[in-house]
N, C-alpha and C positions, 0 to 999 in steps of 0.2 A: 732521476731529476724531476725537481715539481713543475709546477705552472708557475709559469714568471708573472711573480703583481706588474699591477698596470703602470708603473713607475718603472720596471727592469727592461734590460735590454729583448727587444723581438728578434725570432728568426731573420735569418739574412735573405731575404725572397727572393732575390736574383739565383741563389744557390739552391734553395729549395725547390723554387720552380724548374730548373734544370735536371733537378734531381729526379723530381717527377717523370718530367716527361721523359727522358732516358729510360727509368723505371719503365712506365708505361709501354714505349716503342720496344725493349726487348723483352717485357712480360707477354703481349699481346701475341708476337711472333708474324711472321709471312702471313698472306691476306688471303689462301686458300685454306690454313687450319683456323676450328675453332678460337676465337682469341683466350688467351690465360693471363687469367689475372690474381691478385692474392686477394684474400677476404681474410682481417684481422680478427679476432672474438674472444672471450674469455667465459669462463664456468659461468654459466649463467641460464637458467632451465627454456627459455626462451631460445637462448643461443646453441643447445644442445641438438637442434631441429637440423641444424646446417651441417654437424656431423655426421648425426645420425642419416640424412640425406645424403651421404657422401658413402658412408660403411654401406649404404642399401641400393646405391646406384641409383638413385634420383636422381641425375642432373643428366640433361641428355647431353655426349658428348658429341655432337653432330653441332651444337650451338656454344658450349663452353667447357674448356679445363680450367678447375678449377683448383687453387693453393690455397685450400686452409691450413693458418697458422692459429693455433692456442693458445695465447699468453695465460700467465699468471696470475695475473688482473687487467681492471678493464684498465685503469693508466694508459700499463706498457703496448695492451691492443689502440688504445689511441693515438700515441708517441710512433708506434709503427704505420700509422696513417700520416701525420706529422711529418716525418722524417720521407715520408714517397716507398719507404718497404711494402706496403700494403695501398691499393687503389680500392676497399671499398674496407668499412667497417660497421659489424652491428655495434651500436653502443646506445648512449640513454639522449635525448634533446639539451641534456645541459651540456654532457661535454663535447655534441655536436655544434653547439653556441661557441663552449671556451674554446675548439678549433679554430670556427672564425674568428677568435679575439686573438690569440698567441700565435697563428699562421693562418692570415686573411687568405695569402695564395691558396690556400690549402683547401679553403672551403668548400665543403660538401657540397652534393645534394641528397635530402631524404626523399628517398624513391619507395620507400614501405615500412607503417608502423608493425614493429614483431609483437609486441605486448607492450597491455597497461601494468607497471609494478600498483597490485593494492595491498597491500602488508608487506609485501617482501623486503624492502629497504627498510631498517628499522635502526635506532637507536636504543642500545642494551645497556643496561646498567647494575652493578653490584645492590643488591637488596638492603644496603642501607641507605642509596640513596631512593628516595622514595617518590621523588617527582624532576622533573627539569630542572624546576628554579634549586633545585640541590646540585646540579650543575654547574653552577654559576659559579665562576672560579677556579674551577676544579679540572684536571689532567683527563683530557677524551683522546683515546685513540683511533686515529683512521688512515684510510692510503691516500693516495694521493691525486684520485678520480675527483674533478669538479664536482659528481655528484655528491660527495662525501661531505663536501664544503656545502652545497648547498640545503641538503638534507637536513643537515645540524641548525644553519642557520634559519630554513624554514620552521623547522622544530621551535628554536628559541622565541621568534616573529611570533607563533601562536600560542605564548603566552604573555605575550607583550615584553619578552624578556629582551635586554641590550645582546646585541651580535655576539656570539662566542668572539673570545679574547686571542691575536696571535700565541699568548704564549700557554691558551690553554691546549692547543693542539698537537700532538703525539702523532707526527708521519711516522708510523712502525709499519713493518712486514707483518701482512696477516697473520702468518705462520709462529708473530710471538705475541699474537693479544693474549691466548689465556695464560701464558707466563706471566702477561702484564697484569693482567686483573688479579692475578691469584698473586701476585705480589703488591696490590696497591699502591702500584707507579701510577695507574691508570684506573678509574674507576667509572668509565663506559668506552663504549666503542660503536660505532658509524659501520653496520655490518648489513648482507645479503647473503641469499643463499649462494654456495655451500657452506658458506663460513661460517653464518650467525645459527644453521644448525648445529654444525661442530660444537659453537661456543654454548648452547642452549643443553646441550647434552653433556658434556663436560661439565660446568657451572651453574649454581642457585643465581638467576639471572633474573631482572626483569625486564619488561618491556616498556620503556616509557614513551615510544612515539614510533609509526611506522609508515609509509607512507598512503594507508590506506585513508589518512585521513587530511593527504590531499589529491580528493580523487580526480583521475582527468591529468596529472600535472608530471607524474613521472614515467615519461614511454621511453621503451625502448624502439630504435630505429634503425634501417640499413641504409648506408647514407654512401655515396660513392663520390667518384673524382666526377666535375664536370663534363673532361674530354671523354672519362671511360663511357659514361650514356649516350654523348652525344654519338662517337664512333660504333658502339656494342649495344646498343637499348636493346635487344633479342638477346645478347648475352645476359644479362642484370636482370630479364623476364624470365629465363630458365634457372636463373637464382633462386630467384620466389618462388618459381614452380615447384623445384627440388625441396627446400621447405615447406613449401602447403603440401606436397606428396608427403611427406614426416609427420607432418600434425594430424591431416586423417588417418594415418596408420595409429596413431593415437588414440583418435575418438572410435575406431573402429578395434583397437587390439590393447585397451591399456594396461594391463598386466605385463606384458612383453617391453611394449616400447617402454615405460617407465622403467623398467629393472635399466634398460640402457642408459636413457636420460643419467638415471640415478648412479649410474656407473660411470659415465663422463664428467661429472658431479665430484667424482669421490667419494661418493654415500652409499649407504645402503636403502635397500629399495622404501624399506618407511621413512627415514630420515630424506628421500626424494621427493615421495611426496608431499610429505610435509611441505618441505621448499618449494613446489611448486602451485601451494594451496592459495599462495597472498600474487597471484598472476591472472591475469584477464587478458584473454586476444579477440582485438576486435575484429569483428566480420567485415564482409565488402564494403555495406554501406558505411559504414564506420570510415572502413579506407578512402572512400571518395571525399567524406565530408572534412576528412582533417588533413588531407595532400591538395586538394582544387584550391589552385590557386586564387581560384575567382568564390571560394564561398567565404575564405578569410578565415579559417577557424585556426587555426594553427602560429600563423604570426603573435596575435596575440600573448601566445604560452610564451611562445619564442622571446619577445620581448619582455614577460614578466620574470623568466631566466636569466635573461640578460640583465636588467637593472638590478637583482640580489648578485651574481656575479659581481658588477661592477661593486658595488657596495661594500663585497666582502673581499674586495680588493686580487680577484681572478682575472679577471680582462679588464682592458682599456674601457675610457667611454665611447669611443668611435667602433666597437666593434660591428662587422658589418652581421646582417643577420644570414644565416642558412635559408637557401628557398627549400621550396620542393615539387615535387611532379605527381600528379595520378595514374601519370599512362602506362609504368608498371604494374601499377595493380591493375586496372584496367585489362589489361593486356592478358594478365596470369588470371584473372577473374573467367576470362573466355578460353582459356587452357590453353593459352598460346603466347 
């Protein structure tokens, strides 16, 4: 099920929030164990860190157990946020917006940016279309992630071109773009790694837009329930931990870790890193300057999300915006 335009019915928040905090109180458990909570994610080379933290024993279990679940795509790891099955999720700043827009109860906090996408989100197209504006009217396929919706429409903004059209849009299952292309139902698609290597290897593709060239503007982030920080902030710091322990084994062993990455992936180890080449993670200072609430860097984006959302008819205009915290990073910055 997609994102409801800002005209459809919303969540029912009396139920939701219920749903949650139920969720919450028997996920955490008695107040002598670690608390346990789920952490939603999807293939995503950034997201791969939380795993592989998990297969390596990074997390300390004296501070949390943790339930990673995998979806399919980032969507259904959203929707699983949504819904209260999942109390923390990695995913991108827009569809941490379209949270607060389709389940205000629900809203987040981003407690740590994972990575900046710069190439990796990218719009692919069959080789006769030759630029964007040959998109114009014409059948694109993507999921059903806000950022999909946004991507495209940034794409079009920067050639001054009119918002892709509702009926040019193909919500298909990744799993059948190259059927679509190679049948010209469909003649681009709204793709990221693992997928847009799959489809780059299979297919005479091109690339007509990706998001390296809007830099700064597409982060990935881990974004949790309010009550889980306020009650767990030591739990959601051995989060981070457990992931910064995975990325130095990286910078320190990447032959090894990569083959893994690239196998939680579904790739093979070149087509991994590939995937992983259009990704930038920013360092502490980084983290400080776009989580402090007081330097203001982040509302900003937040808000220029929010207004193409509304636009392309993804959330309401009253959506409320995501805050966020430093003292996660802060925290895991001092190894504690």
């Amino acid at each position: 099920m997609g994102w409801r335009p800002r005209n459809g019915r919303q969540p029912r928040n009396g139920v939701l929030a219920a749903l949650a905090a139920l969720g919450l109180a028997l996920l955490i458990g008695c107040p002598h164990q670690p608390p346990r909570f789920v952490l939603a994610i999807n293939p995503w080379p950034g997201y791969a860190y939380f795993a592989l933290a998990q297969a390596r024993q990074h997390y300390d279990p004296r501070r949390l157990r943790l339930d990673l679940r995998n979806f399919a795509d980032n969507d259904r790891a959203v929707q699983a946020y949504i819904s209260g099955a999942a109390q923390a999720v990695a995913t991108t700043t827009i569809d941490v917006v379209t949270i607060c827009g389709v389940a205000p109860e629900r809203c987040p906090v981003i407690v740590y940016v994972i990575d900046e996408s710069r190439g990796g989100d990218q719009v692919l197209a069959l080789r006769d279309v030759k630029d964007l504006k040959g998109l114009v009217g014409r059948p694109i396929a993507l999921d059903r992630s806000s950022l999909s919706r946004y991507l495209l429409a940034r794409a079009f903004e920067s050639q001054d071109l009119p918002p892709p059209l509702p009926s040019q849009l193909r919500f298909l299952p990744a799993a059948s773009w190259e059927a679509s292309l190679r049948q010209g139902t469909v003649v681009a698609v709204v793709s990221y790694p693992p997928r847009s290597e799959i489809l780059l290897r299979a297919l005479p593709l091109d690339t007509l837009f990706t998001s390296r060239q809007l830099p700064n503007e597409i982060l990935d982030v881990l974004a949790v329930e309010p009550e889980l920080l306020r009650l767990h902030p030591d739990a959601v710091r051995a989060l981070v931990l457990g992931w910064q322990a995975a990325r130095e084994e990286d910078k320190e062993s990447q032959i090894g870790v990569r083959q893994e990455v690239a196998a939680f992936l579904g790739l093979d180890t070149d087509a991994g890193t590939a995937g992983m080449a259009g990704i930038r993670y920013p360092g502490p200072q980084e983290q400080y300057e776009l989580l402090d609430p007081r330097q203001n860097n982040l509302p900003p984006l937040l808000e220029q999300i929010r207004q193409v959302l509304y636009a392309n008819g993804v959330i309401p205009a009253n959506t409320p915006l995501p805050t966020s915290v430093d003292t996660t990073a802060r925290g895991a910055a001092r190894g504690r």
